[in-house]
C-alpha positions as CSV (number, residue, x, y, z in Angstrom):
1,X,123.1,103.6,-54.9
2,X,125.2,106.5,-55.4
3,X,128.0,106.1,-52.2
4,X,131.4,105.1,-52.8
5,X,132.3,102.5,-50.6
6,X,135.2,103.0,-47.5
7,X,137.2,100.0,-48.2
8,X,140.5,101.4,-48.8
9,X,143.3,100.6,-45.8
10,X,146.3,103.3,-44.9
11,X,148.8,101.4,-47.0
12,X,146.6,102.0,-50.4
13,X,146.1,105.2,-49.8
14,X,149.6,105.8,-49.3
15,X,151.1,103.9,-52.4
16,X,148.3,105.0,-54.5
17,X,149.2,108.9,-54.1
18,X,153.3,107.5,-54.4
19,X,152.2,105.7,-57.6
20,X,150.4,109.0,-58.8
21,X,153.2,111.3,-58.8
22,X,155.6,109.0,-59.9
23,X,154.8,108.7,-64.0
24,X,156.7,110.1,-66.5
25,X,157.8,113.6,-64.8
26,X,160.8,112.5,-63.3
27,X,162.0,110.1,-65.6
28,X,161.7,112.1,-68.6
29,X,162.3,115.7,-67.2
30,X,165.2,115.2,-65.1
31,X,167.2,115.7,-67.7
32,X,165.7,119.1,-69.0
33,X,166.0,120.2,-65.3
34,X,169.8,119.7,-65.4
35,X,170.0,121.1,-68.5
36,X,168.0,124.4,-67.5
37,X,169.8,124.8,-63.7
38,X,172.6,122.7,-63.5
39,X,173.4,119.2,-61.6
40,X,173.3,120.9,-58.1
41,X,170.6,123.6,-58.3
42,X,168.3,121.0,-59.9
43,X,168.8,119.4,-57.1
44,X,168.0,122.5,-55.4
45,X,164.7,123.1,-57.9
46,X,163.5,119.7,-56.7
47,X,163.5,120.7,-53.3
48,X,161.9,124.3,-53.3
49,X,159.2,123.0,-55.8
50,X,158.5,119.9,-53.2
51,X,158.3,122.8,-50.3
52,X,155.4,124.8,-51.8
53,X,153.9,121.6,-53.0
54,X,154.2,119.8,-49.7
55,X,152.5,123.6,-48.1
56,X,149.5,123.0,-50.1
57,X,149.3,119.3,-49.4
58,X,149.0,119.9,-45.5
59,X,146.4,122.5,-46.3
60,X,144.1,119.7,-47.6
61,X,145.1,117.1,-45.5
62,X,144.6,119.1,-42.1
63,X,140.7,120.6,-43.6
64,X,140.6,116.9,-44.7
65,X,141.0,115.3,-41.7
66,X,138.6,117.0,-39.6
67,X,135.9,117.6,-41.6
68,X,136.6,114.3,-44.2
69,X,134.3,115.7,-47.1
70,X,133.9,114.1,-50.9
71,X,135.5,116.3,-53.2
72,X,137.7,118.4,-50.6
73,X,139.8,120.0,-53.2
74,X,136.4,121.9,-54.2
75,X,134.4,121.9,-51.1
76,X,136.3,123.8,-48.9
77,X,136.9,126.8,-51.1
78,X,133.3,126.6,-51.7
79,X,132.6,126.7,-48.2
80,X,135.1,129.0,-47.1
81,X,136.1,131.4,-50.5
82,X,133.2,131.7,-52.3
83,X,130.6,128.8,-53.9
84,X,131.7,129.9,-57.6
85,X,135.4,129.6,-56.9
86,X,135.0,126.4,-55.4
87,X,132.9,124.7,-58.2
88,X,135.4,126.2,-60.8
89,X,138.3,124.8,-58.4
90,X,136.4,121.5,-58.9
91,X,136.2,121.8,-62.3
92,X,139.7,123.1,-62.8
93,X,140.9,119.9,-60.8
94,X,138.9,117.4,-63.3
95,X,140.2,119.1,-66.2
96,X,143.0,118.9,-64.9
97,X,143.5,114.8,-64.5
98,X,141.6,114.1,-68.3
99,X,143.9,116.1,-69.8
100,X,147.2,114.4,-67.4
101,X,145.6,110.9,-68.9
102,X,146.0,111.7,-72.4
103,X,149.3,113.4,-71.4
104,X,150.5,110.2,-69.8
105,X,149.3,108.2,-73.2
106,X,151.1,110.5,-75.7
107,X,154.4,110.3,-73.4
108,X,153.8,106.2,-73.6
109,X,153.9,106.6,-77.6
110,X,157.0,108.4,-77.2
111,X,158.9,105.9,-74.8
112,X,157.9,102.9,-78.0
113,X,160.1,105.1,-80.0
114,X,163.1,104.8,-77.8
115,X,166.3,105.2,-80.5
116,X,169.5,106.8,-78.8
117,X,171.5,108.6,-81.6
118,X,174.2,106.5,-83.4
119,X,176.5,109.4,-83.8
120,X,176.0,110.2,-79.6
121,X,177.0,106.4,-79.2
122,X,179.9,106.2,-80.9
123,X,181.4,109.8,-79.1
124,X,180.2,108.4,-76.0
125,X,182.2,105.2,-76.7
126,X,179.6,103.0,-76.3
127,X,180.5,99.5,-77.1
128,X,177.2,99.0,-79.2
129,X,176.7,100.7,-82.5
130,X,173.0,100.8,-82.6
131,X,170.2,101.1,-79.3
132,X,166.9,100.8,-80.5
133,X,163.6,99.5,-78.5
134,X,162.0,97.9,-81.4
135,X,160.4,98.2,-84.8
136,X,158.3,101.3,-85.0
137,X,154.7,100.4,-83.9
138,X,151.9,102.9,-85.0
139,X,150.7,105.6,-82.0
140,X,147.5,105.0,-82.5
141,X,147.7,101.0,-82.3
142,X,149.6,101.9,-78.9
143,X,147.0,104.5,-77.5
144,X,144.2,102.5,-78.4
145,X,145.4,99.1,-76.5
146,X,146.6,100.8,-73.4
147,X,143.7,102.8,-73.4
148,X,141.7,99.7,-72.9
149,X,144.1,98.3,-69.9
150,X,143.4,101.2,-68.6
151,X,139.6,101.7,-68.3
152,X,140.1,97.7,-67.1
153,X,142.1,98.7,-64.1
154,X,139.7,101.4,-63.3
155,X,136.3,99.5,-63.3
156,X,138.0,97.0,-60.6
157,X,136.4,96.9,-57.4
158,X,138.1,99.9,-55.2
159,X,139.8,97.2,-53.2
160,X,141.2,95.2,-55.5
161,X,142.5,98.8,-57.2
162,X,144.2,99.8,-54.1
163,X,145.7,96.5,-54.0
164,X,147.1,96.9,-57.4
165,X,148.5,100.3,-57.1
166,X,150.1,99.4,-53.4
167,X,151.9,96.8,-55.6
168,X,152.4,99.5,-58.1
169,X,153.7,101.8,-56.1
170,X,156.2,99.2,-54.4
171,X,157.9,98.9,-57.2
172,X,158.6,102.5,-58.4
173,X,159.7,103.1,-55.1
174,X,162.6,100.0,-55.0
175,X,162.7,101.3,-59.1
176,X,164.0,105.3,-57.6
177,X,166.3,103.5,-54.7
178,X,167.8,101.3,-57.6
179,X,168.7,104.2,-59.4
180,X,170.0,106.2,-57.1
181,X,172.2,103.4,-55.7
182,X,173.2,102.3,-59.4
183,X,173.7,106.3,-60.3
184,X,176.3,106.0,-56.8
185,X,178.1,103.1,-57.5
186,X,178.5,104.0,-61.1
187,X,179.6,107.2,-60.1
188,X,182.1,105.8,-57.2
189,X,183.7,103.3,-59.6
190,X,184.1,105.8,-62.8
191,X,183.9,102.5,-65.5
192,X,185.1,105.0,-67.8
193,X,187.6,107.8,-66.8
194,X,185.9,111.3,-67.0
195,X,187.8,113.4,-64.6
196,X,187.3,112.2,-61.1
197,X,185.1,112.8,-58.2
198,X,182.4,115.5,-58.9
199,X,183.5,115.8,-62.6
200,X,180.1,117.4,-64.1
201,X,180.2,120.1,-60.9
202,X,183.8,120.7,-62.3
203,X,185.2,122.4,-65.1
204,X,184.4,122.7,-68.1
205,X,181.1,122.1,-66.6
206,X,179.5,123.4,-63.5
207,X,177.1,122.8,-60.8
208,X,174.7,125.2,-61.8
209,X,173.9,126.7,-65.3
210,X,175.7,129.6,-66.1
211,X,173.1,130.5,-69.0
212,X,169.8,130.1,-70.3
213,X,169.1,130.3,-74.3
214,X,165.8,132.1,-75.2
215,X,163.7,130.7,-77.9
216,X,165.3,133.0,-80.3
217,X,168.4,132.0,-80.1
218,X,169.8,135.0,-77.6
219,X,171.8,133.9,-74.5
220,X,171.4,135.3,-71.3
221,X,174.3,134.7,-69.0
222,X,175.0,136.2,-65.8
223,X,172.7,136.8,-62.6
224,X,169.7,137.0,-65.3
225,X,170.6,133.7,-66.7
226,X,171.3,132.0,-63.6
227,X,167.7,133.2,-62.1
228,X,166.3,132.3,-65.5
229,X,167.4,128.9,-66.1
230,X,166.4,127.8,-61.9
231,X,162.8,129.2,-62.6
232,X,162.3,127.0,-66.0
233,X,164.3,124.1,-64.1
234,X,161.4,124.9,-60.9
235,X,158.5,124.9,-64.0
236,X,159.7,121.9,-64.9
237,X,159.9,120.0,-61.8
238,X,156.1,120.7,-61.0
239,X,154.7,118.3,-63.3
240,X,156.2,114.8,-61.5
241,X,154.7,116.3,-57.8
242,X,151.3,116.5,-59.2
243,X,149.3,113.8,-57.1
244,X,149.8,115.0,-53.7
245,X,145.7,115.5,-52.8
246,X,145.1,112.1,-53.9
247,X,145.7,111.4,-50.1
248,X,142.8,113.9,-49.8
249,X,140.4,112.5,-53.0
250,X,140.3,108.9,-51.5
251,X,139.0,110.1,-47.9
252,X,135.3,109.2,-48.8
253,X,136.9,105.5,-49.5
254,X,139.2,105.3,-47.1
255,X,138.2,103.1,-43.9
256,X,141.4,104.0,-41.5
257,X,140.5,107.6,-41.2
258,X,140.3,108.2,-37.9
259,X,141.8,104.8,-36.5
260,X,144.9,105.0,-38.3
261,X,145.1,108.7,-38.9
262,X,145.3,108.5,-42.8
263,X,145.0,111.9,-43.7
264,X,147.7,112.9,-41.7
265,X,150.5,110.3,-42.0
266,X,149.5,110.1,-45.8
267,X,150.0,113.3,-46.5
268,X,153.2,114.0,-44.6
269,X,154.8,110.7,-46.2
270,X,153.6,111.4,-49.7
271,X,155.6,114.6,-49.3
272,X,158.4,113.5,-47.4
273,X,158.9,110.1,-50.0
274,X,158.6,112.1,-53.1
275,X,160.9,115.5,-52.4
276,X,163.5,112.9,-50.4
277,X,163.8,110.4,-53.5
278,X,163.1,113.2,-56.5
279,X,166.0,115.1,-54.9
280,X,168.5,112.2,-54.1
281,X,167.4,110.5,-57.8
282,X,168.4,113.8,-59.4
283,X,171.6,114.4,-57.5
284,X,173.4,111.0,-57.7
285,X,172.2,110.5,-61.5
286,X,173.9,114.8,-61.8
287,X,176.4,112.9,-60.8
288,X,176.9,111.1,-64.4
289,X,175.3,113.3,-66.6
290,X,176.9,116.8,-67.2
291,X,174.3,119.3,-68.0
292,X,175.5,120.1,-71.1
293,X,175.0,116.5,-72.8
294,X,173.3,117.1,-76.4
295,X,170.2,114.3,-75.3
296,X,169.1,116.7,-72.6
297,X,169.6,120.0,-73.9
298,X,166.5,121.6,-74.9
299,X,166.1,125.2,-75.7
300,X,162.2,125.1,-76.6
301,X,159.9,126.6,-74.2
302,X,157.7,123.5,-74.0
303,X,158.4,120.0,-75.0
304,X,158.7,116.5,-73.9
305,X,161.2,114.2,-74.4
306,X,161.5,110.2,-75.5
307,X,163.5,107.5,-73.5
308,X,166.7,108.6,-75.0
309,X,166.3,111.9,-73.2
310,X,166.2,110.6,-70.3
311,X,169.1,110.7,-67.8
312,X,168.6,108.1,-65.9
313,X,169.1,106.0,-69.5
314,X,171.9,109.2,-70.7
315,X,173.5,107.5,-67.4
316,X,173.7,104.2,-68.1
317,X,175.1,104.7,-71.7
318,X,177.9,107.0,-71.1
319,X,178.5,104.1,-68.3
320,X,179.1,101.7,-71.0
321,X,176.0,99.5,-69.6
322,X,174.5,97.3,-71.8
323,X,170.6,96.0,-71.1
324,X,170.0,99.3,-68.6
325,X,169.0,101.1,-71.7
326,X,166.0,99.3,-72.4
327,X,165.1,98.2,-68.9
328,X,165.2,101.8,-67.9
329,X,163.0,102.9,-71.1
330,X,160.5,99.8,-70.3
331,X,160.0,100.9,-66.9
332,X,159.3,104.4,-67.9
333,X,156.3,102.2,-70.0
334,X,155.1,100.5,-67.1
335,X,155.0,103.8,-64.8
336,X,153.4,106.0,-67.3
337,X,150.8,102.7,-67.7
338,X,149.9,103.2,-63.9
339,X,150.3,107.1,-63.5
340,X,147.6,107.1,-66.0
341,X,145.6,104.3,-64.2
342,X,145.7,107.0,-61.5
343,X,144.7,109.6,-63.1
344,X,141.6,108.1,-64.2
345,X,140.9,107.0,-60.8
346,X,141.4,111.1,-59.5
347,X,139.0,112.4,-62.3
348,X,136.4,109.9,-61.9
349,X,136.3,110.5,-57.8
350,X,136.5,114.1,-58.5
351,X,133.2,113.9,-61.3
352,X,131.2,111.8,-58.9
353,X,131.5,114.2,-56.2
354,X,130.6,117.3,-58.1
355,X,127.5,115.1,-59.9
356,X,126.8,114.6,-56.1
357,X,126.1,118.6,-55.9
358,X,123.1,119.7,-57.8
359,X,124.0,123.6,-58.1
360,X,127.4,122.7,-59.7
361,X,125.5,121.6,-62.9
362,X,123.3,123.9,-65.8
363,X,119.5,123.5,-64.8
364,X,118.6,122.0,-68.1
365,X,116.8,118.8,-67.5
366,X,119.2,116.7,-70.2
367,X,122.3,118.0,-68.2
368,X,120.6,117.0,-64.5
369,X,120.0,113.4,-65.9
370,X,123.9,113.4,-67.0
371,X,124.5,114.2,-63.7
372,X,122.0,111.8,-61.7
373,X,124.2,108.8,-63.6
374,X,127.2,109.9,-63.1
375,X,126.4,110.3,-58.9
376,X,125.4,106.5,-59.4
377,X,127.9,103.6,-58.3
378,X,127.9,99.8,-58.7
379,X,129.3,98.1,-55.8
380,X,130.7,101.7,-54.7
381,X,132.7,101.9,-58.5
382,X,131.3,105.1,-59.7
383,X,131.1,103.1,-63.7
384,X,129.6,106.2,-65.0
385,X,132.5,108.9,-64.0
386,X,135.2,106.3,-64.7
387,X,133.9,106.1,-68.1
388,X,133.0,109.6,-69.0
389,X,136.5,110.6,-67.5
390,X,138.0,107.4,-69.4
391,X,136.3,108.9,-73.3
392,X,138.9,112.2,-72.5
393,X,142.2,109.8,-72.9
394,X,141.4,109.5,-76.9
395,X,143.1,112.9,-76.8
396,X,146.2,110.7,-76.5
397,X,145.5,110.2,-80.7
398,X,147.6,113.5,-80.7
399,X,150.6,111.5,-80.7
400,X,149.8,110.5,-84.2
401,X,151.2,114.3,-84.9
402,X,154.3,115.1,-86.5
403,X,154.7,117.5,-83.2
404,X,153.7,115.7,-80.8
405,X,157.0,116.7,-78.5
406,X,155.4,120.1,-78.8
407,X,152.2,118.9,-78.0
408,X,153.0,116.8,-75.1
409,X,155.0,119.6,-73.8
410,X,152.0,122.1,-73.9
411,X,149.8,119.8,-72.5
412,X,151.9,119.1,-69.5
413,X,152.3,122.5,-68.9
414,X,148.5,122.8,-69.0
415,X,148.1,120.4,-66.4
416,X,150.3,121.9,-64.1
417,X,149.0,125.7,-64.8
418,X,145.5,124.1,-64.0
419,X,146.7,122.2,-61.0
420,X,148.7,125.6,-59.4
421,X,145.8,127.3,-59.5
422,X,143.8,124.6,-57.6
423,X,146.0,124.3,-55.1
424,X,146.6,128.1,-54.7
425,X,143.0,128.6,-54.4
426,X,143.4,125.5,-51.3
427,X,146.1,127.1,-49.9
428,X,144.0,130.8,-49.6
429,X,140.5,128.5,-48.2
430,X,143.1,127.2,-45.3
431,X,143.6,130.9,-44.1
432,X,139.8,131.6,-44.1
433,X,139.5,128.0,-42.7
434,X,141.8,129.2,-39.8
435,X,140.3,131.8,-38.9
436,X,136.7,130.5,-38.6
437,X,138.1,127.1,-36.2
438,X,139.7,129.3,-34.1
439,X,136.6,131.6,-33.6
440,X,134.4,128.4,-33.0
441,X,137.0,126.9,-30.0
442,X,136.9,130.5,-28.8
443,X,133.1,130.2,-28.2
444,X,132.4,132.7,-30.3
445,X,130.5,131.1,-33.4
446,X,127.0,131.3,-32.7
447,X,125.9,128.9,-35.7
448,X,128.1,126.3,-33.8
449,X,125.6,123.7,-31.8
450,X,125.9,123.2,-28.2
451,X,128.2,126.6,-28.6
452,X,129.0,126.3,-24.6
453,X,129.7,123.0,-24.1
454,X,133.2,122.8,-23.6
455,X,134.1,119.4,-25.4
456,X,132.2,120.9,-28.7
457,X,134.6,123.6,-28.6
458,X,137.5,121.5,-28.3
459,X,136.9,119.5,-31.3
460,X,137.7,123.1,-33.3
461,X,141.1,123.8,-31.0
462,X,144.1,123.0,-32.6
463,X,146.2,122.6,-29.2
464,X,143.6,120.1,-28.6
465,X,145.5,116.8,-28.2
466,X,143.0,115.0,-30.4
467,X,143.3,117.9,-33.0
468,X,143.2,115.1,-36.0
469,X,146.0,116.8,-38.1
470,X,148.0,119.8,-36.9
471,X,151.3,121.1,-38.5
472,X,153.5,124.0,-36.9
473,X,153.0,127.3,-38.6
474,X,151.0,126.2,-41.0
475,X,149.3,129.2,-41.4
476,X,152.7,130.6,-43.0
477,X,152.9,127.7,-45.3
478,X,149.4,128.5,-46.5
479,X,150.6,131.7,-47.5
480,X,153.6,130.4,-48.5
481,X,151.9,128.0,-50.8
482,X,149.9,130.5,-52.1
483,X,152.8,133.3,-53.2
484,X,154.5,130.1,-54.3
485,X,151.6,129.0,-56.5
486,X,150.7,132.9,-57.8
487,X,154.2,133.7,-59.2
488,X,154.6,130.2,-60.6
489,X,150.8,131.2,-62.4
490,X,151.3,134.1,-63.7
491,X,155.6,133.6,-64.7
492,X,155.4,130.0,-66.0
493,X,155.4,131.5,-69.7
494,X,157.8,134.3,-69.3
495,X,159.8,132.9,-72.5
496,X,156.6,132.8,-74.7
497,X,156.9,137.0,-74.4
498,X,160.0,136.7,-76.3
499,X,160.3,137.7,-79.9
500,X,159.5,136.0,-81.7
501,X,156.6,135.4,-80.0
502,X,154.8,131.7,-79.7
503,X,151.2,132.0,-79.9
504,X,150.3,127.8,-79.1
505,X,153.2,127.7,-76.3
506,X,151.6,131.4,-74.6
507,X,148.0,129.8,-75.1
508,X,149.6,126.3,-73.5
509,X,150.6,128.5,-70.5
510,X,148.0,130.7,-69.8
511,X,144.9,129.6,-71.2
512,X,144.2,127.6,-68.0
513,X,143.8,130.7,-66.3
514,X,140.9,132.2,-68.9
515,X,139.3,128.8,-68.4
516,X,139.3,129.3,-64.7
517,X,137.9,133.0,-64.9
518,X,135.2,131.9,-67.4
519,X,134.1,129.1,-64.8
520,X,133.4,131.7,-62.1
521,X,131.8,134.2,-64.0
522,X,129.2,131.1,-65.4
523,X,128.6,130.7,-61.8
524,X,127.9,134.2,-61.2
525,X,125.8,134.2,-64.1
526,X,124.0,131.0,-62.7
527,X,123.8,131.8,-59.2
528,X,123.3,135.8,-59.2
529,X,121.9,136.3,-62.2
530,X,123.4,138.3,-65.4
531,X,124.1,141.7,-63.6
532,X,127.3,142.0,-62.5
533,X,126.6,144.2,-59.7
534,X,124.4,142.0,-58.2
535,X,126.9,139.4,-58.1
536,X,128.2,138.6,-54.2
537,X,130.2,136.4,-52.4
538,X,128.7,133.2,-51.3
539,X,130.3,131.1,-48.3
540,X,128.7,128.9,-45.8
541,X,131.4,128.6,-43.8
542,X,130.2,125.1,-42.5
543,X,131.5,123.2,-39.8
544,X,129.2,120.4,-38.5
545,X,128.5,118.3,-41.4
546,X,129.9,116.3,-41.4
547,X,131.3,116.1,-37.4
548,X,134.6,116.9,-36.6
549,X,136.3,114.4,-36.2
550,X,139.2,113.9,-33.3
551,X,142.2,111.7,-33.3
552,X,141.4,108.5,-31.0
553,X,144.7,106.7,-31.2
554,X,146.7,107.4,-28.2
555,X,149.6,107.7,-28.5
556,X,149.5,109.3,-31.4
557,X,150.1,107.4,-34.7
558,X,153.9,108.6,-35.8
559,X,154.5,109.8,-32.9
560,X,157.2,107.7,-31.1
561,X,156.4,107.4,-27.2
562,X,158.6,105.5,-24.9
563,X,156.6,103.2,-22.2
564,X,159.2,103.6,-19.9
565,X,161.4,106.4,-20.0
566,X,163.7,105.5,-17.3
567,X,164.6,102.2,-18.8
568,X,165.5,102.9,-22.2
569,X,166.3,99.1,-23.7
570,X,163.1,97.0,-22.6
571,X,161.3,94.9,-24.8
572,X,158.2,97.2,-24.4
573,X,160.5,100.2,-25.4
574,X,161.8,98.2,-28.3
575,X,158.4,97.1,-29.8
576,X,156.9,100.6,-29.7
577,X,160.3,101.5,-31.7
578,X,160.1,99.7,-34.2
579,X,156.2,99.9,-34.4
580,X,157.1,103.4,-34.9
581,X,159.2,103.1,-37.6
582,X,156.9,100.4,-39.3
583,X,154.1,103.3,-39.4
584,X,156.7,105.3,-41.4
585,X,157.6,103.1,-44.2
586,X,154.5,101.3,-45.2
């Protein structure tokens, strides 16, 4: 049997793409993005980064919900860009997660190796001389063990895997709301006397970065510096909102779809929960950590941080708060732990539904039989892509490196690179996707069936008040996504340019983008032959299989209608109120 199984409610869906995003980017990277922009304009970074990503996100989620395909991240710029683009997209995307896995297991390592600076501790005034997790415990002893919990997790029954991460993902959310109301009080009550209200907006500190330091050791101050130090700070940010499409990847599993209007509601509180808490987490906990503390600064192009670079723990510490430390620094364990559970779960969904497509594979016979077991399931668990994904997280042995800081850093950055242009190449399928829906409720798509019946059209209209999944301009967005996602591409390694030049950060930055044009021109090669001027452009530009689906909840999921609009404050009115606001928050 080779069909995954729809088993999954709206509240996994929902705390499974939460629990994605939430790993170790905001945790560990805070910090750097105060250090690069400031208190306030990381605050600032958060919220523009969330905005493009959030752009992208409804792209998906509206081509999602009414045409609710496996492996929408690929399929739709297949069927609306061109079939090589989309298979590389698909490609690009399951790179993309293998790589985040042993990303996520490297980072784990580094946490285990939480030691905060003596000499910081006793400036600080910290009452304790010493703040140290534990004994040192070997990387690869550590990568080898959670690798294991890991693939256990995965090969769950889907149910019982949504069941975990809604659990999951309940607790990094009460986690981020403990912080920021532990970041506020500690900030209202000033335990130790540091210059009032606002102190690190204040002088000799500031709100925003006044500089940014180049890998060689130049300074650039002014406007240049400013602009400079916001765009690393923006760089940075990307890596905890990767996760967003998960709403998207579970659709083949995901039994509410149409009832509860999944695709919709998921996607718009994924984006809404994550850009509300990143941006409140990194303000209030700006708050207590000036941006020019020594455990955040971090001139280097690309790296990642331990536990003691993490402001959220840099908080606690100049606080004076004893046990926060290490509860902080475990947490960051256990949420790396699950982000990387997700991950697995994203790459293996996104494997099986490429081995569903024959043309996305070689046509060598040893290749087609990979891909025949891979398309299997057991009890709709695709054990074959969860595995083959799984053998990709033994990369995380790179933490046995003396560098590994470097190398975490590049591989995050490769993971985002890979993931921007994914979601770019979404974002520029939407505005081809537009056009052809709105042709087809017009009439005027003759490979439409049943082209004059009125009720066919209307499943195409997006005034349609059974339009599954509509957001307001969001043809703009599209293209705001995909300017957002282009200069972010081709400007995330700006710094490698500068003498002297890095060659391992530059290839961490761009080579995601060599990999990407070597993908389409195999295609090319595969599909058109090895002639390059007899390569075309191949779109089907399908949109009957599956059916369109149409919204059948009336009123509207998340929207709030009153029954009685005359008579506010009835018990009618009051249950569809806080029905209404029960849809929201779970």
């Amino acid at each position: 049997m080779n069909q995954l199984r729809p088993v999954l409610s709206e509240r996994h869906v929902n705390m499974m793409s939460f629990s994605q995003c939430i790993g170790i980017g905001l945790f560990l990277q805070s910090g750097r993005t105060i250090y690069l922009a400031g208190p306030g304009l990381a605050t600032v970074a958060y919220f523009l980064t969330g905005t493009v990503m959030w752009s992208s996100a409804a792209c998906l989620g509206e081509m999602t919900a009414l045409l609710p395909v496996k492996g929408p991240i690929f399929e739709f710029p297949r069927r609306f860009l061109d079939e090589s683009l989309g298979y590389a997209a698909g490609w690009m995307t399951w790179f993309s997660w293998i790589v985040l896995i042993a990303a996520e297991l490297v980072a784990i390592t580094h946490i285990f190796q939480f030691r905060y600076p003596p000499e910081q501790l006793a400036i600080d005034g910290y009452p304790d001389a010493t703040l140290q997790w534990m004994p040192h415990v070997s990387p690869t002893v550590l990568v080898l063990a959670f690798l294991i919990l890991l693939l256990l997790i995965n090969l769950l029954p889907v149910r019982h895997f949504g069941q975990l991460e809604y659990i999951f993902g309940i607790i990094k959310m009460t986690f981020i709301i403990l912080m920021i109301v532990l970041n506020t009080v500690l900030h209202a009550q000033q335990r130790v006397n540091r210059g009032g209200p606002f102190w690190t907006y204040n002088s000799p500190y500031s709100a925003g970065s006044q500089n940014i330091t180049l890998p060689n050791g130049h300074v650039t101050t002014g406007f240049a510096g400013k602009l400079g130090g916001m765009w690393e700070a923006m760089m940075t940010c990307l890596f905890g909102m990767i996760g967003f499409e998960t709403v998207a990847i579970t659709a083949a599993e995901n039994k509410d779809l149409r009832s509860e209007e999944t695709i919709k509601l998921g996607t718009r509180k994924i984006s809404l929960r994550i850009i509300t808490l990143y941006c409140l987490a990194t303000f209030t906990v700006g708050l207590n950590v000036p941006y020019t503390y020594p455990l955040i600064v971090d001139t280097r192009v690309i790296s990642f941080g331990y536990g003691q670079n993490s402001a959220f723990v840099n908080s606690v510490v100049l606080n004076h708060l004893r046990v926060w430390p290490y509860f902080i620094n475990d947490f960051i364990i256990f949420s790396a732990t699950t982000a990387g559970a997700n991950g697995i779960y994203n790459a293996s969904r996104t494997l099986h539904a490429l081995a569903s497509i024959r043309d996305a594979w070689p046509d060598w016979a040893p290749i087609q039989s990979l891909r025949r077991r891979l398309e299997r399931t057991t009890y709709g668990v695709p054990h074959g892509a969860i595995i083959v994904s799984w053998l990709f997280g033994f990369l995380g042995f790179l933490a046995s490196n003396p560098n590994s800081q470097e190398i975490l850093g590049r591989m995050v950055r490769c993971v985002v690179v890979s993931m921007l242009i994914v979601y770019a190449v979404v974002a520029a399928s939407f505005l081809e996707f537009y056009k052809c829906i709105k042709v087809a409720a017009d009439g005027d798509d003759e490979s439409i069936d049943d082209l004059d019946d009125p009720e066919v059209r209307k499943l195409y209209d997006r005034n349609n008040r059974q339009y599954p999944y509509k957001s307001h301009g969001q043809w703009l967005r599209a293209f705001y996504a995909l300017t957002g996602c282009s200069l972010f591409i081709f400007f995330n390694g700006w710094r490698t340019f500068v003498p002297p030049m890095s060659v391992p950060d530059f290839i961490g930055c761009y080579i995601p983008i060599l990999l990407f044009a070597v993908i389409i021109i195999a295609y090319q090669f595969k599909l058109n032959g090895w002639n390059p001027l007899n390569w075309r452009r191949r779109t089907s530009r399908e949109l009957q299989n599956p059916r369109p689906q149409a919204a059948v909840s009336i009123p509207r999921r998340g929207h709030f209608a009153l029954k009685d609009p005359d008579n506010l404050f009835t018990m009618e009115n009051v249950r569809r109120f806080f029905k209404w606001v029960w849809v929201w928050l779970k």
